[in-house]
C-alpha positions in Angstrom: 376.3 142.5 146.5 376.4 139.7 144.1 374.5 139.3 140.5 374.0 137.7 137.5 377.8 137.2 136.1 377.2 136.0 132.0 380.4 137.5 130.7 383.0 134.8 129.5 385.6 135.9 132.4 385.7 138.4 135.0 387.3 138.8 139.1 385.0 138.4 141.7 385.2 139.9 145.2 383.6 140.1 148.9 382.0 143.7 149.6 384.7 145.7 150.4 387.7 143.2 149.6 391.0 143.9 150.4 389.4 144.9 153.9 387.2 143.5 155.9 383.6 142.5 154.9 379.9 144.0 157.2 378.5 141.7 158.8 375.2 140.4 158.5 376.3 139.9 154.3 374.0 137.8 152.4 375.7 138.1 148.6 374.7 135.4 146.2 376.2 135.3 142.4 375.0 132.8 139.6 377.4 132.4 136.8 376.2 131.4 133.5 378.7 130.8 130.9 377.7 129.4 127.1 376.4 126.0 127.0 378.6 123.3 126.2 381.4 125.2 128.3 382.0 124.9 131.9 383.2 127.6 134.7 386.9 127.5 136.1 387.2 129.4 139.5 390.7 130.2 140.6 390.6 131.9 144.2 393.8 134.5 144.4 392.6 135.0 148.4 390.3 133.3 150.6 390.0 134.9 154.6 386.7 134.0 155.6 386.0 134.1 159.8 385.7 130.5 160.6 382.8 130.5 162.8 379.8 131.5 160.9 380.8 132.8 157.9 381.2 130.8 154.7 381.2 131.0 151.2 378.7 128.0 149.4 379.6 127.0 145.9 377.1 124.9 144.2 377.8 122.9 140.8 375.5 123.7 138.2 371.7 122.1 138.3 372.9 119.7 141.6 371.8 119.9 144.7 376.1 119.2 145.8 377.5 121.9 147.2 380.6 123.2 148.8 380.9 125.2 151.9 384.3 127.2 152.3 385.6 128.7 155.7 388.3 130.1 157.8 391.5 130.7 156.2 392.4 128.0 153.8 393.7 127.7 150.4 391.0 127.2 147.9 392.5 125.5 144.7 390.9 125.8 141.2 387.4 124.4 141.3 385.9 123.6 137.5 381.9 123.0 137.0 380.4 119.7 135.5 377.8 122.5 133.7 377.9 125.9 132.6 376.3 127.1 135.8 377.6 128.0 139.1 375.8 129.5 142.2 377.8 131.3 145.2 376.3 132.3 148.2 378.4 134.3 150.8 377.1 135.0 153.9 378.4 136.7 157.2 377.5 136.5 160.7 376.4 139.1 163.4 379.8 138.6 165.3 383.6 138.7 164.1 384.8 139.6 160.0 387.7 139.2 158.1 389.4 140.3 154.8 387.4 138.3 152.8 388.2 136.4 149.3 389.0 137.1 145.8 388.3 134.8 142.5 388.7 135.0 139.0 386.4 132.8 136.6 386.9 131.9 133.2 384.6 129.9 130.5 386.3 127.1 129.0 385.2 124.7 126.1 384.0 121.6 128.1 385.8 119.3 125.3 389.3 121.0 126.9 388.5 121.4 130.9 389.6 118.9 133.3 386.5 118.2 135.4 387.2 118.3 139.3 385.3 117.3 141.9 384.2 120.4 144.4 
């Protein structure tokens, strides 16, 4: 699972969202968007089992990253660049529903940067 996403918008899901995700997933997605824009997730689900599992959101060319887990609400999370990187990965134990985000490219001049 996972890929190379460049198309200006598109919904993004665990493997086998709405039920529950394998374990032992490894899925990793890079977003590339036009330069000059930046990437606006907004997460419609987010049920990831909280010990082990996680979904990693890293911000463009940093080194930052974000690690998400458990069942919490994600809010809208917009890039400093026009590059994101997700990695999703299971453990060998318990699974849950999983997540489900839209992305959209935005014109940098118009995005409201926030902080991930």
């Amino acid at each position: 699972c996972g890929g190379n996403l460049t198309t200006p918008s598109a919904v993004v899901t665990s493997p086998n969202y709405p039920s529950n995700y394998s374990n032992d997933v490894i899925c990793q997605w890079l977003i590339t968007v036009p330069t000059g824009n930046t990437i606006r997730l907004t997460f419609d689900s987010f049920d990831v089992e909280g010990n082990g599992d996680v979904l990693t959101i890293y911000d463009g060319p940093c080194d930052c990253a974000s690690p998400f887990t458990g069942s919490q609400s994600v809010g809208p999370i917009t890039s400093t660049s026009h590059v994101m990187f997700l990695r999703f990965t299971s453990d060998y134990i318990f699974t849950s529903q999983g997540f489900q985000f839209s992305y959209t490219s935005q014109s940098k001049k118009s995005a409201l940067i926030l902080s991930i």
